[in-house]
C-alpha positions in Angstrom: 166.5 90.6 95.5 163.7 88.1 96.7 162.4 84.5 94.5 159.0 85.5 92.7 156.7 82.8 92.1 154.6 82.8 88.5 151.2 83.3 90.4 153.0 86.4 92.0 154.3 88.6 88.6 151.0 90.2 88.0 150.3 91.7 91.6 153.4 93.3 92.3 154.0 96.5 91.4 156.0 98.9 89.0 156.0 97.7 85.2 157.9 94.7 84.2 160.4 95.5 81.9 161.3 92.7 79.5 164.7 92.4 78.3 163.9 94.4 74.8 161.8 96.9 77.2 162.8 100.3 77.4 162.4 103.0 80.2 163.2 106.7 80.7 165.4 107.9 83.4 168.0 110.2 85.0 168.8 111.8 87.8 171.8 114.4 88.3 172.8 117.4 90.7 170.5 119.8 90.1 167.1 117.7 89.9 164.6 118.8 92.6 164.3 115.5 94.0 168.4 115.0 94.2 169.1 112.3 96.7 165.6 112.5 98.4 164.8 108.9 97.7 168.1 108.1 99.8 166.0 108.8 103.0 164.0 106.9 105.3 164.4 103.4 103.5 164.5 99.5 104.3 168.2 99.4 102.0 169.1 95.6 102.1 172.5 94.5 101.7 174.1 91.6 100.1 176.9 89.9 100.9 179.1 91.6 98.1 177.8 94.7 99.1 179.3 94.6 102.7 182.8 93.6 101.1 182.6 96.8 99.2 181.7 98.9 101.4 183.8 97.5 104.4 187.1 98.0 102.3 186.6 101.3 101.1 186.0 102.4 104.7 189.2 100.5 105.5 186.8 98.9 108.6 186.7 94.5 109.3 183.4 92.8 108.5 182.6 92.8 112.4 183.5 96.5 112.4 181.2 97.3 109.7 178.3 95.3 110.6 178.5 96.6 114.3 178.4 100.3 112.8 176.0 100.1 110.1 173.6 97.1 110.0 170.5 96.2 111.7 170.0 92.4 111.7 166.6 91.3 111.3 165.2 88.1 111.4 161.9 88.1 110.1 158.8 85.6 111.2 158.9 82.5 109.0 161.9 83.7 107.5 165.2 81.3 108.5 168.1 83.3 107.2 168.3 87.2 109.0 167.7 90.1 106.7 170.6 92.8 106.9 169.3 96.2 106.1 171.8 99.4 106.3 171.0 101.8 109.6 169.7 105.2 108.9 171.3 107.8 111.0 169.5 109.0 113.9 167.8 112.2 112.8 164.3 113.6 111.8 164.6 112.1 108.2 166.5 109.0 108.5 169.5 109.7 106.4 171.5 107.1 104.7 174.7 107.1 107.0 177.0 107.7 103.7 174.7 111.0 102.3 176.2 114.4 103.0 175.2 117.8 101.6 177.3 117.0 98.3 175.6 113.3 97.8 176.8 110.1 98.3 180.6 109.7 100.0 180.3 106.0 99.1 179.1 106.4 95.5 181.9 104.2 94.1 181.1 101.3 96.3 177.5 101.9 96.6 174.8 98.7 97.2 173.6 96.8 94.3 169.8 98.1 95.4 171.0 101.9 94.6 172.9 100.6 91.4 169.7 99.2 90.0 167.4 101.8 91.4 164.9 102.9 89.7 164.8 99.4 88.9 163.5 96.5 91.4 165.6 93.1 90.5 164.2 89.9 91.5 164.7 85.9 90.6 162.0 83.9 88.9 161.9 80.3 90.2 160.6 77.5 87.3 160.3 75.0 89.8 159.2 72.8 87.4 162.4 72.6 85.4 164.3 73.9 88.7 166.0 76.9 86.4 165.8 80.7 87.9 166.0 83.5 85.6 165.9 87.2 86.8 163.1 89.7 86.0 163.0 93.3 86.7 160.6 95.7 87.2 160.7 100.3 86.8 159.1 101.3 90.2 160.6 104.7 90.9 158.7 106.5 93.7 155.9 109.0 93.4 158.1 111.8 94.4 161.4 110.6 91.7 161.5 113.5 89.5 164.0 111.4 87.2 161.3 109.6 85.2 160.3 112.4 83.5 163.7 112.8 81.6 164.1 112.1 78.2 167.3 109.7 78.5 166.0 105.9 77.1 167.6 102.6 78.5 167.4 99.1 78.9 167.9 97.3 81.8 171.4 96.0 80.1 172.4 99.7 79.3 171.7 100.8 83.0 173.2 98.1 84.5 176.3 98.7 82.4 176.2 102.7 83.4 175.8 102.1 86.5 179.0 99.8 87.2 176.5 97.4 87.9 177.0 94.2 85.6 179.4 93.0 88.5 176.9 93.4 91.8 174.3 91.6 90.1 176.0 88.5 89.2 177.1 89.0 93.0 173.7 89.3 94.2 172.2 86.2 91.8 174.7 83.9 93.2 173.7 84.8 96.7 170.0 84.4 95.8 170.6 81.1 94.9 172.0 80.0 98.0 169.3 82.4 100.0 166.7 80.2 98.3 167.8 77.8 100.1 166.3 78.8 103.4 163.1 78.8 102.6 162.5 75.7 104.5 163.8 75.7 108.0 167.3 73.7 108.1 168.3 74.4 111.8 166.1 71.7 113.4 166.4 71.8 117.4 169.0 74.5 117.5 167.2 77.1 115.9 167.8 80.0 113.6 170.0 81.5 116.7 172.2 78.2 117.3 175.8 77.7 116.4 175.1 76.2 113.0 173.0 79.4 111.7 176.1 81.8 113.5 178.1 79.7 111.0 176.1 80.6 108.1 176.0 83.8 108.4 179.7 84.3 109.8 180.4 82.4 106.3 178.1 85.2 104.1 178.4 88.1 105.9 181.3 88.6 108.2 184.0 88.1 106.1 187.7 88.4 107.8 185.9 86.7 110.8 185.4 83.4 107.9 188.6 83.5 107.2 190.2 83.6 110.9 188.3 80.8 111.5 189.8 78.6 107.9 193.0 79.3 109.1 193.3 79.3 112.6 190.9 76.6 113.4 191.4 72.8 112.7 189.4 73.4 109.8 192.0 73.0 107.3 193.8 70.0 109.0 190.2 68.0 108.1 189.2 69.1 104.9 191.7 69.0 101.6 191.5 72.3 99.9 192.4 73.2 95.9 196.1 74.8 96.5 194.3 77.4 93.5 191.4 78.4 95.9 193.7 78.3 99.1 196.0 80.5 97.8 192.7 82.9 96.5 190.9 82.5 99.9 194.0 84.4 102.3 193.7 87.1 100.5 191.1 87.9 98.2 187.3 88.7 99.6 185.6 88.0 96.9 186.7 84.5 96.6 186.4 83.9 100.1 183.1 85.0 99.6 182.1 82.6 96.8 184.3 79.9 99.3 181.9 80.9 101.9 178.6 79.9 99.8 180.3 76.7 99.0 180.7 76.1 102.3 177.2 76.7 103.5 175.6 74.5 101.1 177.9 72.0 102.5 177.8 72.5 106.0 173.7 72.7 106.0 172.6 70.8 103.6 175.7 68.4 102.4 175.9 69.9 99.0 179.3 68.4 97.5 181.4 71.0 96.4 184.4 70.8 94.0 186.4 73.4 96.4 186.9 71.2 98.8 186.6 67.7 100.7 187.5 65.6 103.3 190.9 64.0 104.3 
């Protein structure tokens, strides 16, 4: 999911589907093109989708990320990209794709959820408000456009156990927004503050080692509520975590917590 500006909309491609927009689509064992377009791809993943996938595979954050990420920081970018590794043969297999289809498919990303549909987050800068917008851009090859079966983006999301991932993936756009200016002054986007952001987003059980084992907890007063949440429960750690970047980078006051 990436900010979209209101000079961009018109150049990018695939047809903007409005919300009362309709589009054709399905895909099933048995279509020619059955799991080609899970080849050979730049599949980013979201903070919620690591805490999916991580637990299914009964792996720790730093377990996952060390077996199935690439970590890419791009030029003028100040926040790394993390993007699922293709297995190592001739056509670049998603790592979770066997002969039968996806092993993962009840914890799959938010991108192959939405797929054939492209989410992004228009910013009114003007009035500071972000609203998503969504686009159909299935590939050339996606045999699945040619059915018959009618949705809106509302009724795919909803098939597609999706309604959940995307509210996931808007809150993490809002705080990825963030870094669109550089925040790391002198220490870079490789110093210990930016390690902290993304140990905070990303690696999950490693956040949480470091809340309860450091003197974290001894300086800041946390809700007993979100305390209780946070030891056990990812997802609120998760949310925790964005709180906590906000605060730590940028001293955005957050309700969650504050100083002794």
């Amino acid at each position: 999911m990436k900010y979209i500006k209101a000079e961009d909309i018109g150049k990018l491609p695939g047809r903007r589907l409005k919300k009362s927009d309709s589009f054709k689509f399905q895909c099933y064992p048995g279509i020619a093109c059955f799991n080609r377009c899970c080849r050979n791809i730049n599949l980013f993943l979201y903070p919620y989708d690591v805490i999916r996938l991580k637990n299914q595979l009964h792996m720790t954050s730093d377990q996952f990320l060390d077996k199935y990420v690439d970590i890419i920081l791009r030029p003028s970018n100040f926040f790394p990209e993390v993007l699922l590794t293709m297995s190592d043969n001739p056509e670049q297999t998603c790592p979770f794709l066997d002969t039968s289809g996806c092993t993962v498919y009840s914890d799959r990303p938010d991108t192959c959820r939405t797929f054939p549909v492209e989410q992004g987050v228009f910013y009114d800068a003007e009035h500071d408000k972000t609203e998503p917008i969504y686009f159909f851009k299935p590939p050339d090859f996606c045999l699945g456009q040619h059915e018959e079966k009618e949705w809106t983006t509302q009724t795919w999301s909803k098939d597609q156990d999706a309604v959940i991932y995307n509210k996931m993936t808007a809150r993490w756009s809002e705080l990825k927004r963030l870094f669109q200016t550089d925040p790391w002054g002198s220490q870079g986007p490789e110093g210990p503050m930016a390690k902290m952001a993304f140990m905070a987003t990303y690696n999950i059980d490693q956040f949480r080692d470091f809340l309860f084992k450091s003197t974290l907890l001894k300086r800041y007063k946390v809700k007993s509520k979100v305390l209780k949440q946070i030891r056990s429960d990812d997802v609120e750690l998760m949310k925790f975590g964005f709180e906590w970047v906000k605060f730590y980078v940028w001293g955005i006051r957050s309700k969650l917590f504050r100083l002794k």
